[in-house]
C-alpha positions as CSV (number, residue, x, y, z in Angstrom):
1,X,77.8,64.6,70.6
2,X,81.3,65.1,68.6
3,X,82.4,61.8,66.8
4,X,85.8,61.8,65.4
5,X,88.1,59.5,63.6
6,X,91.9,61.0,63.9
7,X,94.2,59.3,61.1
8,X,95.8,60.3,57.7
9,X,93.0,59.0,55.5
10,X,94.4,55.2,55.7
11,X,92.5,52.3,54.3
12,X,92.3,51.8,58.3
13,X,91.0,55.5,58.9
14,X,88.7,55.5,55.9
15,X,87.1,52.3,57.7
16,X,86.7,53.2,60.6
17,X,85.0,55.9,59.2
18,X,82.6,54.1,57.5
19,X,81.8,52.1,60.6
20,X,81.2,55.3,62.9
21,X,79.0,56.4,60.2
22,X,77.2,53.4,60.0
23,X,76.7,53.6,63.9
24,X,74.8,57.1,63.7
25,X,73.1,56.0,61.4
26,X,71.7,53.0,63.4
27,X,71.1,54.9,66.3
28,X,69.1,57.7,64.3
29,X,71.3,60.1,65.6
30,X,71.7,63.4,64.0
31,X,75.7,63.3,64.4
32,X,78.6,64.2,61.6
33,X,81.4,61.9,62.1
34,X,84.3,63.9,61.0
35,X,88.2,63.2,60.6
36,X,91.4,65.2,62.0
37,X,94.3,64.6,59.8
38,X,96.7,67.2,60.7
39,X,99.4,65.5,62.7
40,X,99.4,67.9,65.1
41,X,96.3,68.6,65.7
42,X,96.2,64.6,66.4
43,X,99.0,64.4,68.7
44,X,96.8,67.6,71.0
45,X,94.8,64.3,71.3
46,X,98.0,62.3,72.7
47,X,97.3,59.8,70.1
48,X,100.7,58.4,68.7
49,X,99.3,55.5,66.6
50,X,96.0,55.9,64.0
51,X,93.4,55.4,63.3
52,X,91.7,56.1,66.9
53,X,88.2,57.2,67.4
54,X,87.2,59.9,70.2
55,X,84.2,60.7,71.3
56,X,83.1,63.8,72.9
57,X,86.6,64.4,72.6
58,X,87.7,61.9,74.7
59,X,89.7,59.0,72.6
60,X,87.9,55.8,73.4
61,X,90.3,53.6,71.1
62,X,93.4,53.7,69.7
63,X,95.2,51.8,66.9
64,X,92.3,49.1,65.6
65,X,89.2,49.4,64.0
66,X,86.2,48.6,65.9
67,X,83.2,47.1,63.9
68,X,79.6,48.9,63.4
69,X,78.3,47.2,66.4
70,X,81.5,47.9,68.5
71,X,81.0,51.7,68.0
72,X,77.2,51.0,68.6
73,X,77.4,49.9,71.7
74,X,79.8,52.6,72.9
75,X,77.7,55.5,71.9
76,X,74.9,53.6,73.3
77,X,76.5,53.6,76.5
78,X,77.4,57.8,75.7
79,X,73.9,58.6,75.8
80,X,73.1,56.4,78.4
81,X,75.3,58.1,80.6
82,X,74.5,61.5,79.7
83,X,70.6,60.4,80.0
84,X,71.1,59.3,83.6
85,X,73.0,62.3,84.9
86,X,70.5,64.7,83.0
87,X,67.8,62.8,85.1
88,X,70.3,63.1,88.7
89,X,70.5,66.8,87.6
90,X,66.9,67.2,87.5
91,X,66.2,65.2,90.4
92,X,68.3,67.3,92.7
93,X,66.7,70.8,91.0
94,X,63.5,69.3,91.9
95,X,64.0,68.0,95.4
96,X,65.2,71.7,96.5
């Protein structure tokens, strides 16, 4: 999993931050949150307004800060996904 927080290093950013950290870290997961500051590189992302966290490399949200628990539940629902199809994957291997 690929956590990062696109923005210029705002007070905004620099929170966010901190919450996506604090997310990993209540999951246990063994994930660096890292930040894109290079406008350009951001706007690859389509992102016009910061901060805005993507996951995976997918932007999930744009322009607010979501709270620990906000990012939480999103990754929660990340590796619940990816659980579930890695189970349909080995299902179907298994049934052939």
């Amino acid at each position: 999993m690929k956590i990062e927080i696109l923005g210029a290093r705002c007070a905004q950013c620099n929170e966010l931050v901190q919450n996506a950290e604090g997310a990993v870290r209540e999951l246990g997961l063994e994930v660096r949150v890292t930040e894109v500051t290079d406008p350009r590189e951001i706007a690859k992302y389509g992102v016009m307004l910061t901060p805005a966290l993507a996951i995976d490399g997918a932007v999930v949200m744009v322009g607010r800060i979501l709270s620990v628990e906000g990012i939480r539940r999103m990754l929660e629902e990340r590796l619940r996904c990816a659980t579930e199809e890695e189970g349909a994957a080995g299902e179907g291997a298994a049934g052939e």
